[in-house]
py3Dmol code that shows the C-alpha trace and the ligand (Angstrom):
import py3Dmol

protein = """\
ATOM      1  CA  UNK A   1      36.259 -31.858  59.451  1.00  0.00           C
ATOM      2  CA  UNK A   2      33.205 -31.463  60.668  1.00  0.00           C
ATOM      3  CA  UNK A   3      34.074 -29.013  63.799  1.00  0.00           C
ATOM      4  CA  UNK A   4      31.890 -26.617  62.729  1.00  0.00           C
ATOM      5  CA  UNK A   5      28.871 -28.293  61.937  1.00  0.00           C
ATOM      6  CA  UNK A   6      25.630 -27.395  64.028  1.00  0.00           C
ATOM      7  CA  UNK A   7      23.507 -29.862  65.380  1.00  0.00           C
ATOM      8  CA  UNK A   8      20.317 -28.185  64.938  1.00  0.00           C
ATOM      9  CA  UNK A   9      17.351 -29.876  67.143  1.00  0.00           C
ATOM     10  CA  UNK A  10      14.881 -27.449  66.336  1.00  0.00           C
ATOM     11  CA  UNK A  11      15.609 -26.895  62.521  1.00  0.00           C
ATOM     12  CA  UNK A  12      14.038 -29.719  60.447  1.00  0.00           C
ATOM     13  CA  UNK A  13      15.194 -30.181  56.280  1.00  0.00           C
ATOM     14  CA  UNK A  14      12.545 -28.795  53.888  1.00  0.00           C
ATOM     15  CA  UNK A  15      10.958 -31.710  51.895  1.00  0.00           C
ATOM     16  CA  UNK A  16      11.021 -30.685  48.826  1.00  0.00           C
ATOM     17  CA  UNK A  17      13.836 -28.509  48.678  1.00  0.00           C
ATOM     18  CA  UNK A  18      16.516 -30.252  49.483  1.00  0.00           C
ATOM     19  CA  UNK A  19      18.906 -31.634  47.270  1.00  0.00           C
ATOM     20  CA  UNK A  20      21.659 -34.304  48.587  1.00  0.00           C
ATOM     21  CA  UNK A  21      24.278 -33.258  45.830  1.00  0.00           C
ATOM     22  CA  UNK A  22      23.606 -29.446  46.862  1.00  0.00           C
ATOM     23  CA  UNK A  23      26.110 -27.108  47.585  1.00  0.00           C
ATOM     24  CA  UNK A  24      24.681 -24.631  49.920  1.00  0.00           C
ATOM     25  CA  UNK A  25      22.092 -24.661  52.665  1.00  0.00           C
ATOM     26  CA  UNK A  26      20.028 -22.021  53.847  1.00  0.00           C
ATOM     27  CA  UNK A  27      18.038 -21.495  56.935  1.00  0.00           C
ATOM     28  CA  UNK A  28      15.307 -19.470  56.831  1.00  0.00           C
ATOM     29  CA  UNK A  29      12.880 -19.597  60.233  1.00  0.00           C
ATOM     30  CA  UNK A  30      13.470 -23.463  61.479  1.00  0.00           C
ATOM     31  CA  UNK A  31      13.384 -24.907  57.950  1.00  0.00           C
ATOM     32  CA  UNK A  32      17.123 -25.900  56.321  1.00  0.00           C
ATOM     33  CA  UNK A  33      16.932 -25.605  52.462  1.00  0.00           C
ATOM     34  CA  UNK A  34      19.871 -27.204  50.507  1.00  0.00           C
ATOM     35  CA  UNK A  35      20.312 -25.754  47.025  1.00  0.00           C
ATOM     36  CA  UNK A  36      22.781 -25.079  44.255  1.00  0.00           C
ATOM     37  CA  UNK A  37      24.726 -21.491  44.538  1.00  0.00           C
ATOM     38  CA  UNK A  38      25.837 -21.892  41.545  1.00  0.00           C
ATOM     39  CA  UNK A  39      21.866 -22.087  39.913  1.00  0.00           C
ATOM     40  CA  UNK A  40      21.065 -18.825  42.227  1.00  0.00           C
ATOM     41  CA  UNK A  41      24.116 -16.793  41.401  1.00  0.00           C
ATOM     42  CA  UNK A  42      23.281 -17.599  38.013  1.00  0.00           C
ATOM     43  CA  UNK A  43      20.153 -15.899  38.248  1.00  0.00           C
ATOM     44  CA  UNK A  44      20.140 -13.765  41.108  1.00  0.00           C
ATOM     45  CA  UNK A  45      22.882 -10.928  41.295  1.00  0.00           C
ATOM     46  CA  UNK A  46      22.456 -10.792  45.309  1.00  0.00           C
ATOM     47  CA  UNK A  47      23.158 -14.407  45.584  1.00  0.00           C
ATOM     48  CA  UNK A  48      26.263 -14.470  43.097  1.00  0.00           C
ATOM     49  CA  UNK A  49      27.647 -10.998  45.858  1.00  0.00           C
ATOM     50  CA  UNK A  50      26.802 -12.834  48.336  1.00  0.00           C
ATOM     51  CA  UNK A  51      28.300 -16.469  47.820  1.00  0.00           C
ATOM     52  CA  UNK A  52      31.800 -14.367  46.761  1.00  0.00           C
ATOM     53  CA  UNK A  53      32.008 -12.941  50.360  1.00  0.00           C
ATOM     54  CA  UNK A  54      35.079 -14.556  52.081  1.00  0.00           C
ATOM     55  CA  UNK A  55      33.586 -16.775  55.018  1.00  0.00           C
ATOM     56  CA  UNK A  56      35.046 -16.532  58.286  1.00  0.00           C
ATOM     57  CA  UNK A  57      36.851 -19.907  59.481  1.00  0.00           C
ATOM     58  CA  UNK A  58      34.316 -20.474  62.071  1.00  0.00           C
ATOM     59  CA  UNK A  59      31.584 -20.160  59.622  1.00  0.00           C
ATOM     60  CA  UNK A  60      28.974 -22.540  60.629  1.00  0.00           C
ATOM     61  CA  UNK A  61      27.999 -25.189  58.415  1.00  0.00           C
ATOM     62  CA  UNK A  62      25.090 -27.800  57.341  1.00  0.00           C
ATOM     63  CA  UNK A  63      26.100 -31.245  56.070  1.00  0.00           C
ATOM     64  CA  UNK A  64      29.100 -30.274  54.853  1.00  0.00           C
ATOM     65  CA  UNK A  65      27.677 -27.257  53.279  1.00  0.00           C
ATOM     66  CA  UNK A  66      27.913 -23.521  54.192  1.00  0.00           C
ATOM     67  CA  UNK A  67      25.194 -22.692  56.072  1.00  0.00           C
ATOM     68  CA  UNK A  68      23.707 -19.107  55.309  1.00  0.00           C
ATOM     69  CA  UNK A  69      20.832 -17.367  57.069  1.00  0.00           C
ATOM     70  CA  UNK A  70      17.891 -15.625  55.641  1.00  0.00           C
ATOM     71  CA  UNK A  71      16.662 -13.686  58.567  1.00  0.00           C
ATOM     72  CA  UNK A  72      14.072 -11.730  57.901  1.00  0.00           C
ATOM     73  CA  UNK A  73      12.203 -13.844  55.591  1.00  0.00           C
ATOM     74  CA  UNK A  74       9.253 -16.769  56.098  1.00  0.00           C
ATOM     75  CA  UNK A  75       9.947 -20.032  55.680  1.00  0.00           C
ATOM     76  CA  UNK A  76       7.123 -21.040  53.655  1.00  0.00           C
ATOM     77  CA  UNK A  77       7.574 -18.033  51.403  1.00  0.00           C
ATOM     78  CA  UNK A  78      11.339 -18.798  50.681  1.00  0.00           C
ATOM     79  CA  UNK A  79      10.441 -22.350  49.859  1.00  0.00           C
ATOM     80  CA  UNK A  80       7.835 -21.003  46.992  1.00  0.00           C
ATOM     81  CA  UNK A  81      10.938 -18.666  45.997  1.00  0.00           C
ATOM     82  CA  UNK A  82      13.072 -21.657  45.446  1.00  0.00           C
ATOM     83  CA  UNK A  83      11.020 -24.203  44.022  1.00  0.00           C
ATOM     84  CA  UNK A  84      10.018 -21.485  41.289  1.00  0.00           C
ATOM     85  CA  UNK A  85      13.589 -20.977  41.104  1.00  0.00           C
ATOM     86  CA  UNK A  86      14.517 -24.658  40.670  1.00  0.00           C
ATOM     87  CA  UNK A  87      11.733 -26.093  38.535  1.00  0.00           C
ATOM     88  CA  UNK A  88      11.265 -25.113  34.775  1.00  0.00           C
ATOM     89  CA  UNK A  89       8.725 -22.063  35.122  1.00  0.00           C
ATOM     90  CA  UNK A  90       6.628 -21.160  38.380  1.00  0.00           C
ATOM     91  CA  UNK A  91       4.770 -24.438  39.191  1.00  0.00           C
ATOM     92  CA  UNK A  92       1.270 -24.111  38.861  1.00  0.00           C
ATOM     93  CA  UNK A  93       0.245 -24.787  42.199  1.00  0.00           C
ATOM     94  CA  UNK A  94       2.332 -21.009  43.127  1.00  0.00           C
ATOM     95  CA  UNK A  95       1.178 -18.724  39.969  1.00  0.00           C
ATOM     96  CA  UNK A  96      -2.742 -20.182  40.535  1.00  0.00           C
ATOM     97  CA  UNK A  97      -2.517 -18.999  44.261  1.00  0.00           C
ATOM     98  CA  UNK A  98      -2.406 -15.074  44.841  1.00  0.00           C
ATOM     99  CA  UNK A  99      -0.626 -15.640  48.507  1.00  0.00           C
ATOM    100  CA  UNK A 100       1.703 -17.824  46.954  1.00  0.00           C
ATOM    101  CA  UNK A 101       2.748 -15.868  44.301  1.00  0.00           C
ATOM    102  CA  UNK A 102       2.979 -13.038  45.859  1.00  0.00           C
ATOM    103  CA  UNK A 103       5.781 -14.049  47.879  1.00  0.00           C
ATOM    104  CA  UNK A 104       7.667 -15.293  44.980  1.00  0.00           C
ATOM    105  CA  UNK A 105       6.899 -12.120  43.510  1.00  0.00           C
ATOM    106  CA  UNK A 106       8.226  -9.452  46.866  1.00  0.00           C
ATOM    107  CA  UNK A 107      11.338 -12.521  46.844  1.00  0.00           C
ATOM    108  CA  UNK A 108      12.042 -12.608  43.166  1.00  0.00           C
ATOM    109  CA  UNK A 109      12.226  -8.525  43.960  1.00  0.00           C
ATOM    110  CA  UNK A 110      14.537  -8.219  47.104  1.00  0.00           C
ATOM    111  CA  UNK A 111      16.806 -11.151  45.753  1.00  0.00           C
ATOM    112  CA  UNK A 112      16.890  -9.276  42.335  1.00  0.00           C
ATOM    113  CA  UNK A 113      15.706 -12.845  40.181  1.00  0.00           C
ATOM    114  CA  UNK A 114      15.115 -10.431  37.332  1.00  0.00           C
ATOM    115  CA  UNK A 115      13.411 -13.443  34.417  1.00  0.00           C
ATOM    116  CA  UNK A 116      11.441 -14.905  37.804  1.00  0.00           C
ATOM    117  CA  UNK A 117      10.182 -11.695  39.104  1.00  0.00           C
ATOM    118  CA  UNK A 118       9.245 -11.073  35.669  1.00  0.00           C
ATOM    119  CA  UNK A 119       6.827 -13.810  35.355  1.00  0.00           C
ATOM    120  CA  UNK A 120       5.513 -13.651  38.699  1.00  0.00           C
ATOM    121  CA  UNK A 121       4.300  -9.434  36.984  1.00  0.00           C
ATOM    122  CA  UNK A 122       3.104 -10.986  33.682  1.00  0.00           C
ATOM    123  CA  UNK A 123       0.921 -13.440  35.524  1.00  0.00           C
ATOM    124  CA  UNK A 124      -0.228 -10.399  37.825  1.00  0.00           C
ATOM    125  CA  UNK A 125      -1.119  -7.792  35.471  1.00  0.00           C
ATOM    126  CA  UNK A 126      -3.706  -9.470  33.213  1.00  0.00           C
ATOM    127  CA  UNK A 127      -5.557  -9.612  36.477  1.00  0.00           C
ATOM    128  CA  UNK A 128      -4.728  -5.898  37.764  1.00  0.00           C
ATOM    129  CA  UNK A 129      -5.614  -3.676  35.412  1.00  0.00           C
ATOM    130  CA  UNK A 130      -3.644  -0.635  34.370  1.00  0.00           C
ATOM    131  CA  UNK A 131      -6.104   0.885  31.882  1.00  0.00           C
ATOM    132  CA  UNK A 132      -9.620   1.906  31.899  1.00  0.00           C
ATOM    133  CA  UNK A 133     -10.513  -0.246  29.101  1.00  0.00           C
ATOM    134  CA  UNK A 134      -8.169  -3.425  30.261  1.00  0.00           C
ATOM    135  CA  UNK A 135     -10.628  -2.308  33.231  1.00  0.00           C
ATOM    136  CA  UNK A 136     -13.312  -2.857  31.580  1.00  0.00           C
ATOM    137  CA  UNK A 137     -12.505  -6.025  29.865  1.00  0.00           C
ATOM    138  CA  UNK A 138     -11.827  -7.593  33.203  1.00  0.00           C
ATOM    139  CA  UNK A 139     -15.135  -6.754  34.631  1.00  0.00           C
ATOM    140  CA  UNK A 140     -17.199  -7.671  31.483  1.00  0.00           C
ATOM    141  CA  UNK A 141     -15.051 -11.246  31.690  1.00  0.00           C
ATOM    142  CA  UNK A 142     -15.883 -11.116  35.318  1.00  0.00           C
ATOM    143  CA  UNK A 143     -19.849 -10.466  34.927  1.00  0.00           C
ATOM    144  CA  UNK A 144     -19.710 -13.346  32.143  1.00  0.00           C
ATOM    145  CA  UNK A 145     -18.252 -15.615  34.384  1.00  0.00           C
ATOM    146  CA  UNK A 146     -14.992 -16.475  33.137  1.00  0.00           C
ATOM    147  CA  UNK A 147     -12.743 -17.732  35.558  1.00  0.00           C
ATOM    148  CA  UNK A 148      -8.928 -15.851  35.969  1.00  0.00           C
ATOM    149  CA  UNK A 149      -5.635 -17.528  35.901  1.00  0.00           C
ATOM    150  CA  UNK A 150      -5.391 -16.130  39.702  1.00  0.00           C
ATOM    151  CA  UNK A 151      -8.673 -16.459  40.181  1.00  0.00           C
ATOM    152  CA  UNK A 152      -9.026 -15.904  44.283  1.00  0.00           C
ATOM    153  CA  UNK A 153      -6.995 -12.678  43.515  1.00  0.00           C
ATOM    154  CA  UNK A 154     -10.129 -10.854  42.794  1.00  0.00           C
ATOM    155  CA  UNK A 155     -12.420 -11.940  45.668  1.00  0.00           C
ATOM    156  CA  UNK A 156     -10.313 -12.992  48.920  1.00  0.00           C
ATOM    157  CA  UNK A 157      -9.033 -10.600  51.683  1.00  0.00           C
ATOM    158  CA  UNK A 158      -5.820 -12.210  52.066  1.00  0.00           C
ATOM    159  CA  UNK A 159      -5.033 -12.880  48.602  1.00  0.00           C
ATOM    160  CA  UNK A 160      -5.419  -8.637  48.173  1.00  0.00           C
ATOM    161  CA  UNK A 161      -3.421  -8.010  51.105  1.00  0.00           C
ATOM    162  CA  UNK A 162      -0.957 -10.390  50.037  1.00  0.00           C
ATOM    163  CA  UNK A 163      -0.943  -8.802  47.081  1.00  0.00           C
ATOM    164  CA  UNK A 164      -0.998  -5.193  47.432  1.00  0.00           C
ATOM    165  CA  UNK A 165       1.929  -5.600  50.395  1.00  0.00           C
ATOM    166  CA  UNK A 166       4.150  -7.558  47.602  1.00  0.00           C
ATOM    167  CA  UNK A 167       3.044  -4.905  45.067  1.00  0.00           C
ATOM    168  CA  UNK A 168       4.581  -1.771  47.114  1.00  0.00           C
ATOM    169  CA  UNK A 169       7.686  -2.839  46.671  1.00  0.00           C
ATOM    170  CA  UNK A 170       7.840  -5.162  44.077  1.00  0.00           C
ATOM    171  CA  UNK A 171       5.575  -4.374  41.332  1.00  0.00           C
ATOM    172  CA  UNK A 172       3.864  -1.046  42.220  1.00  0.00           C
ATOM    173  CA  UNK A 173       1.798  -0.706  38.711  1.00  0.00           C
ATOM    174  CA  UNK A 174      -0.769  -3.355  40.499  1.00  0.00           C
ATOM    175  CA  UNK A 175      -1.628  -1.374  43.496  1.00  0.00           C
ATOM    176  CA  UNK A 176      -4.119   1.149  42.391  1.00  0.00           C
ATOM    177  CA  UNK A 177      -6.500  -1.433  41.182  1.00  0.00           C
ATOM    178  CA  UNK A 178      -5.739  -4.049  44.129  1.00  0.00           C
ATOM    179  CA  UNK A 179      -6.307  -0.902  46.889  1.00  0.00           C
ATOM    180  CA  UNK A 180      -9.525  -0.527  45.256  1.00  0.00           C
ATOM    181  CA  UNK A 181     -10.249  -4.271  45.025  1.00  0.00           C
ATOM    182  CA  UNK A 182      -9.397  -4.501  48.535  1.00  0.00           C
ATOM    183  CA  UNK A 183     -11.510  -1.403  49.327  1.00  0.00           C
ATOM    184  CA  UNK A 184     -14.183  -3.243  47.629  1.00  0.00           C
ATOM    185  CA  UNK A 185     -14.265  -6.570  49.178  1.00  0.00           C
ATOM    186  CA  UNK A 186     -13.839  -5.510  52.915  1.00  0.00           C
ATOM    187  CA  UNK A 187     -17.077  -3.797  52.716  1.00  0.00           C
ATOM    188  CA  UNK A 188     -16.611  -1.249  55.028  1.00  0.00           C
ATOM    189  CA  UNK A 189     -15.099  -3.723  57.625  1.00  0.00           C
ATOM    190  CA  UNK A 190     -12.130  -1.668  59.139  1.00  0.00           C
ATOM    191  CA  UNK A 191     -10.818  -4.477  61.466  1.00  0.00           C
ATOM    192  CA  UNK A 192      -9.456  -6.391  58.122  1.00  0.00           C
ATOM    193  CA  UNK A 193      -7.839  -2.822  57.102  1.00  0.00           C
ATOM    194  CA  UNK A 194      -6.177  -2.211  60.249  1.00  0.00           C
ATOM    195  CA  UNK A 195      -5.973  -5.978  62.461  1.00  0.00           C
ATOM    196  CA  UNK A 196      -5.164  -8.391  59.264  1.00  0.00           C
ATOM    197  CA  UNK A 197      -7.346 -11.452  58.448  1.00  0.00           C
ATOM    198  CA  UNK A 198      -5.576 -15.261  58.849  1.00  0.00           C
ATOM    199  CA  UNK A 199      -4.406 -17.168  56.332  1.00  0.00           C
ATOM    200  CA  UNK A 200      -3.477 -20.882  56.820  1.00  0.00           C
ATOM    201  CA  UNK A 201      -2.673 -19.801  61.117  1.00  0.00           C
ATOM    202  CA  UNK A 202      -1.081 -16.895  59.784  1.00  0.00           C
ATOM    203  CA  UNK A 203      -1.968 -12.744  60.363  1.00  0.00           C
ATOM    204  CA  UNK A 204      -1.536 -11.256  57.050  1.00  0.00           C
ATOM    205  CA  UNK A 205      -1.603  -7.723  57.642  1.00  0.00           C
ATOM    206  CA  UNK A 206      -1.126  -4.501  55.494  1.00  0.00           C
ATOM    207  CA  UNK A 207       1.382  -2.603  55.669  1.00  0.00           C
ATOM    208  CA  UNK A 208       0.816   0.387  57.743  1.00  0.00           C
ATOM    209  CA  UNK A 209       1.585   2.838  54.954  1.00  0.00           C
ATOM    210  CA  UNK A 210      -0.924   0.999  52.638  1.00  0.00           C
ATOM    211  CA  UNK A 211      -3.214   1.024  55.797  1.00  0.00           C
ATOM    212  CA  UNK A 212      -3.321   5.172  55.611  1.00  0.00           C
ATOM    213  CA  UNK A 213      -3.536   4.792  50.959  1.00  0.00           C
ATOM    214  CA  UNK A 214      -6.443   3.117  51.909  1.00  0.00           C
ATOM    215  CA  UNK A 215      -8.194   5.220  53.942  1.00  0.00           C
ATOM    216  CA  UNK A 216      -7.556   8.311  51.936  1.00  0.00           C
ATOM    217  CA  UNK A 217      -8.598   6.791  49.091  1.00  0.00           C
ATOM    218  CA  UNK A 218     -11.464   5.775  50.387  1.00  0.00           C
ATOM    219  CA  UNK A 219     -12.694   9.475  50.919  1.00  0.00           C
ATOM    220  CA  UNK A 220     -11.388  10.504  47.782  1.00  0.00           C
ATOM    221  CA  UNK A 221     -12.704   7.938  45.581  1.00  0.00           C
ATOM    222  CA  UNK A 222     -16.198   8.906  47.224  1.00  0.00           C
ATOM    223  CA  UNK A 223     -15.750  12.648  46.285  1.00  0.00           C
ATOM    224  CA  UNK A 224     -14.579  12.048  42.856  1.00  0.00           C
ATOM    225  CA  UNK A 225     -17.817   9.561  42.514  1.00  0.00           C
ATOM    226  CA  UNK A 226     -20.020  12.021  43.913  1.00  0.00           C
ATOM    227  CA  UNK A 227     -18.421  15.305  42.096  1.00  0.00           C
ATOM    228  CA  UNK A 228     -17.500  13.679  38.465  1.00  0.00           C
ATOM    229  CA  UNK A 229     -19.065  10.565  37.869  1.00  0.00           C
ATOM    230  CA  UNK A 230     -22.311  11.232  39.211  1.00  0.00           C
ATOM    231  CA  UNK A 231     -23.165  15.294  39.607  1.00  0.00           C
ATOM    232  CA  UNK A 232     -26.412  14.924  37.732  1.00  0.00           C
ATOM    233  CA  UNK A 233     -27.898  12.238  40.318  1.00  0.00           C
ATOM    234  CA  UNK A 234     -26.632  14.404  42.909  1.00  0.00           C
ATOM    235  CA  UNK A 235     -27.683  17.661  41.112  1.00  0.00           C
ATOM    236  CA  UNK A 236     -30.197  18.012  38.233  1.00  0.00           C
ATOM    237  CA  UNK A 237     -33.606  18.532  38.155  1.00  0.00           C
ATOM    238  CA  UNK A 238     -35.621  16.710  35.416  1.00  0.00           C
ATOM    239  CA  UNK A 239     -36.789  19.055  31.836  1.00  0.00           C
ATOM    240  CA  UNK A 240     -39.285  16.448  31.378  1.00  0.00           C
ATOM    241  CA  UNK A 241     -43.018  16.616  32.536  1.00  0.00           C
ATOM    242  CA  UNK A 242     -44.495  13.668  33.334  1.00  0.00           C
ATOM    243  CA  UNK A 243     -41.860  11.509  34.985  1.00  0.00           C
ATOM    244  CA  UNK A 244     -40.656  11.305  38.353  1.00  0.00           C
ATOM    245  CA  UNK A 245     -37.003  11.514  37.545  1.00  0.00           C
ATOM    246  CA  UNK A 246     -36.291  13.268  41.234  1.00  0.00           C
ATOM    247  CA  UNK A 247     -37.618  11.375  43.001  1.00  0.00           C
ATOM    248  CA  UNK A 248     -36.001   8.350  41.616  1.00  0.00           C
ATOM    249  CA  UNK A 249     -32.662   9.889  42.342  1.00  0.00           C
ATOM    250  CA  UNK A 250     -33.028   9.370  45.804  1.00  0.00           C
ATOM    251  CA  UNK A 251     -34.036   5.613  45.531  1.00  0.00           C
ATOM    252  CA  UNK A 252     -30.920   5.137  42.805  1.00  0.00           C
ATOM    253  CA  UNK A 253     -28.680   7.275  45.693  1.00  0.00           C
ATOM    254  CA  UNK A 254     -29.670   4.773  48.072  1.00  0.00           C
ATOM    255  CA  UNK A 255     -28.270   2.089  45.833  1.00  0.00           C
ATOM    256  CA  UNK A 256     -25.414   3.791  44.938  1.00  0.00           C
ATOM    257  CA  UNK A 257     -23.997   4.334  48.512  1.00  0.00           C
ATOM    258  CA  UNK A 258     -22.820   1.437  50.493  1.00  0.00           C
ATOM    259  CA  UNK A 259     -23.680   0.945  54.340  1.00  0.00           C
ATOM    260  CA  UNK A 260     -20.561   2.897  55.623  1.00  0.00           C
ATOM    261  CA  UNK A 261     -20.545   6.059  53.209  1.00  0.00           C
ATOM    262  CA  UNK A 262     -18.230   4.695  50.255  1.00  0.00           C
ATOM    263  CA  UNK A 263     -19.222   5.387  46.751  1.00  0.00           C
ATOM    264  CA  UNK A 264     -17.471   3.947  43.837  1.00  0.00           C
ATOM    265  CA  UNK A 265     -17.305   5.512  40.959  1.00  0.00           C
ATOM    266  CA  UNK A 266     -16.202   2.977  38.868  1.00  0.00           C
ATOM    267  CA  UNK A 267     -18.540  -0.051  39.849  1.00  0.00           C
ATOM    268  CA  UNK A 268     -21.082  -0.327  37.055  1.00  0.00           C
ATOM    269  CA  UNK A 269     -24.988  -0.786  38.415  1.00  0.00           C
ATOM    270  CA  UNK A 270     -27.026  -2.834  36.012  1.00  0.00           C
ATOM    271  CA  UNK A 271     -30.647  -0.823  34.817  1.00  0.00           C
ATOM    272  CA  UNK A 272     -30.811   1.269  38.352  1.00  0.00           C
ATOM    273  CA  UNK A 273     -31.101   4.008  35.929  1.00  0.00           C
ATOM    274  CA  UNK A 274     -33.814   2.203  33.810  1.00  0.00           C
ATOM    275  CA  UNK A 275     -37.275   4.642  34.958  1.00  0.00           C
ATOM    276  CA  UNK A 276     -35.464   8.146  33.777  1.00  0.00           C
ATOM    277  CA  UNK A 277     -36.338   9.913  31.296  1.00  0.00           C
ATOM    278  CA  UNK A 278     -34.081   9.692  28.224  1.00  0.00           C
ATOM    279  CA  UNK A 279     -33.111  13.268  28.873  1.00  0.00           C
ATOM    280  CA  UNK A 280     -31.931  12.414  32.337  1.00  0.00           C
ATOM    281  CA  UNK A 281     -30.630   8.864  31.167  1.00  0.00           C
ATOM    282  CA  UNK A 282     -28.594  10.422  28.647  1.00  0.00           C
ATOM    283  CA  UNK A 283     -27.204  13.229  30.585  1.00  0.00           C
ATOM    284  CA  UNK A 284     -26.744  10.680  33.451  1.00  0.00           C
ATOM    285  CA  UNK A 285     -24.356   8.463  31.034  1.00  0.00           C
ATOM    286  CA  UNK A 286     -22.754  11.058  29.576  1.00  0.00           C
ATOM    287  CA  UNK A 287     -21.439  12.369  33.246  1.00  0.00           C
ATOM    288  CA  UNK A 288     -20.581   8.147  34.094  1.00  0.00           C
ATOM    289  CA  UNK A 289     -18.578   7.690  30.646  1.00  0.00           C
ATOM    290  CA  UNK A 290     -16.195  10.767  31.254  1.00  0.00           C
ATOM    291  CA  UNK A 291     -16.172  10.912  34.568  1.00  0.00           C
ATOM    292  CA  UNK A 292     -14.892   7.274  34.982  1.00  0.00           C
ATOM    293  CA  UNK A 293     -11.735   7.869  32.308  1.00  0.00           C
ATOM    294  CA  UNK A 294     -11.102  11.122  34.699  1.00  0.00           C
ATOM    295  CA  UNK A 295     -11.216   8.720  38.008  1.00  0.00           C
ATOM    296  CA  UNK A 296      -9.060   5.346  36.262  1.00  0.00           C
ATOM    297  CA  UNK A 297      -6.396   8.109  35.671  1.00  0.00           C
ATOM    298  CA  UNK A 298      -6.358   9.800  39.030  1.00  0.00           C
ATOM    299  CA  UNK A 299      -6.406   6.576  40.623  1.00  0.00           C
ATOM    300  CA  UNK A 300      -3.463   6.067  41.377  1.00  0.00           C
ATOM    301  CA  UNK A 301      -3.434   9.609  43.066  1.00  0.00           C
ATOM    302  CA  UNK A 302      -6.281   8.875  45.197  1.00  0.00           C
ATOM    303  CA  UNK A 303      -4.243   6.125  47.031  1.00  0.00           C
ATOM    304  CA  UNK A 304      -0.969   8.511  47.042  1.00  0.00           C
ATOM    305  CA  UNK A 305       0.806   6.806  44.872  1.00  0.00           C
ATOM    306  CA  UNK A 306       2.555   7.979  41.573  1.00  0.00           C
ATOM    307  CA  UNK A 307       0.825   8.512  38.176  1.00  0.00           C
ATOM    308  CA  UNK A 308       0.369   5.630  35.998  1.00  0.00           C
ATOM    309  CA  UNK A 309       2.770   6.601  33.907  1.00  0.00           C
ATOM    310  CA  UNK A 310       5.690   6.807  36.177  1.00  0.00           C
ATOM    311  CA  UNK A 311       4.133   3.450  37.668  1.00  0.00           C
ATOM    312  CA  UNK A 312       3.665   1.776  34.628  1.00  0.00           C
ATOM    313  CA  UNK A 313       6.734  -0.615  33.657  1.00  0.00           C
ATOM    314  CA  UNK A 314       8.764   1.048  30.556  1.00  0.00           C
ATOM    315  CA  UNK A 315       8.017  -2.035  28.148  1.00  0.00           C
ATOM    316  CA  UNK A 316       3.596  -1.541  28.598  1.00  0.00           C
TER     317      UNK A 316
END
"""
ligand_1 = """\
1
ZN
Zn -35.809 13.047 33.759
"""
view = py3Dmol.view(width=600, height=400)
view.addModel(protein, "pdb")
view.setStyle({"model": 0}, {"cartoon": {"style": "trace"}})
view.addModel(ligand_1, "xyz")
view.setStyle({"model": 1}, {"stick": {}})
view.zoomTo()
view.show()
C-alpha cells in the first residue's frame, strides 16, 4: 500500500496546517501541509485543474495522501495562504501585518482564490490611496495620529517592498502610491532600492523592474515638483515692497529639497510659507493646489505604469 510513500528526513509537518482527516498534502520548501482539495478546488479554479489531472502510478505520496509540490513558492508564505484559506476570514494576525498579507495577497492572485484575493485588496486600498482626495484624507488621519488597520504599511521598508512586489502582479492600483511611499521612507538610501533590507532572516528585495519605476520616478516626480507644483518658489519675484519674499525662497528651497536631490510634490510642509507676503502666499498656493491634482494623476505615469483608470479595478 504504502510503496510509494516518501520518507522525508528533511521535510517536517506544518503545525498549524495540518489536518489528520485531510486529503491532500503539499510540500512547499521543507514544510508538508495537509489540507482538504476539495475546500481549495472549491475556491480556487487552479487547484480544482489541478487535483483533476490523472496522477501517474508512481506518484509519490504523504500519509496516505497525494503528495503535490509547490515549487516556486515560500513556505511561510503558503502557510499564511492556507490558513486564510481555511479559517473564516483572513485571521487578524495576517491582514494587521503588511508582509503577511501581502503574500496572501500575490498567492490568492497566482492560485486565482478570487473572494480571498479580494479581501486581501479591500484591506489594502483604504491604506493606498487611488485619489487625490482619498490622498488627502489619509495624510490628514496620518498627521492626527490615527492609527491604520495595516498600520506598519505606511512606515517600514519591508512592509513597502513586500507590498509593492505583491502589488505588480496582483493588485497593481496600489503601486503608484506604495512606489512613492517607498521613495519616501528610504530617504535617499539606494542600497534598500537595489540590495533589499531583512525581514525576520529573510532578503526582501524589489523586483528589478520596480527597481528601474523607482528610479525614474524619482527624477520625474522632482521635475513635476519643481515645474508644476512649485514654479513660483522657483521663479517669481515679489510685487510687494517691504518684505523679503526672495530671499525667503531660498531658505523655504532648502527645506523643500531633501539631502540627495528629491523633491516631492505632494508632501505638504506645515507654515514654511508663513513670512510671504499674501501676494506671494497666495500665488504660492494657488500653483501647490493645481499642481498637486496634475501630479496624483500622472502618478502613475511617473513610475511607468498605466493610468489610473486602466489601473483602477472596474467596481471603484
Ligand atoms: Zn512676496
Amino acid at each position: 500500500m504504502a510503496t510509494n510513500e516518501v520518507i522525508r528526513a528533511c521535510s517536517s509537518r506544518s503545525e498549524d496546517v495540518w489536518f489528520e482527516d485531510g486529503t491532500v498534502v503539499l510540500q512547499v520548501e521543507n514544510t508538508l501541509f495537509r489540507v482538504y482539495s476539495g475546500l481549495l478546488s472549491r475556491h480556487s479554479p487552479f487547484f480544482k485543474h489541478l487535483f483533476t489531472l490523472p496522477q501517474p502510478p508512481d506518484a509519490e505520496c504523504c500519509d496516505g495522501c497525494p503528495l503535490i509540490k509547490l515549487v516556486a513558492d515560500d513556505a511561510e508564505d503558503v502557510r499564511d495562504f492556507l490558513l486564510a484559506i481555511h479559517e473564516i476570514g483572513i485571521p487578524n494576525a495576517i491582514a494587521g501585518n503588511a508582509v503577511r498579507l501581502s503574500a496572501v495577497l500575490q498567492l490568492s492572485s497566482k492560485y486565482e482564490v478570487a473572494e480571498l484575493h479580494l479581501k486581501a485588496v479591500e484591506i489594502l486600498t483604504p491604506i493606498c490611496p487611488v485619489t487625490l482626495s482619498t490622498y488627502y484624507a489619509l495624510d490628514a488621519k496620518l498627521r492626527a495620529g490615527e492609527s491604520l488597520s495595516v498600520e506598519c504599511l505606511l512606515n517600514t521598508l519591508p512592509a513597502l517592498i513586500a507590498v509593492a512586489n505583491a502589488a505588480s502582479t496582483a493588485a497593481p492600483h496600489l503601486l503608484p502610491f506604495v512606489l512613492l511611499q517607498l521613495i519616501r521612507t528610504s530617504d535617499g538610501d539606494n542600497d534598500v532600492i537595489f540590495g533589499g533590507v531583512i525581514h525576520n532572516n529573510k532578503c526582501i528585495m524589489l523586483k528589478p523592474h520596480l527597481q528601474t519605476s523607482l528610479m525614474n520616478g524619482r527624477s520625474t516626480l522632482t521635475r513635476l515638483a519643481r515645474d508644476i507644483v512649485y514654479p513660483s518658489v522657483f521663479g517669481h519675484s515679489c510685487p510687494e515692497e517691504g518684505f523679503f519674499c526672495d530671499s525667503l525662497r531660498i531658505q523655504v528651497l532648502s527645506e523643500l529639497y531633501r539631502w540627495d536631490g528629491f523633491l516631492d510634490p505632494l508632501r505638504r510642509q506645515a507654515n514654511i510659507f508663513a513670512h510671504f507676503c499674501g501676494s506671494c502666499k497666495n500665488r504660492i498656493k494657488a500653483d501647490m493646489f493645481s499642481g498637486r491634482a496634475a501630479v496624483w494623476s500622472e502618478l502613475p505615469k511617473a513610475f511607468g505604469l498605466s493610468s489610473w483608470q486602466e489601473l483602477t479595478p472596474l467596481d471603484e
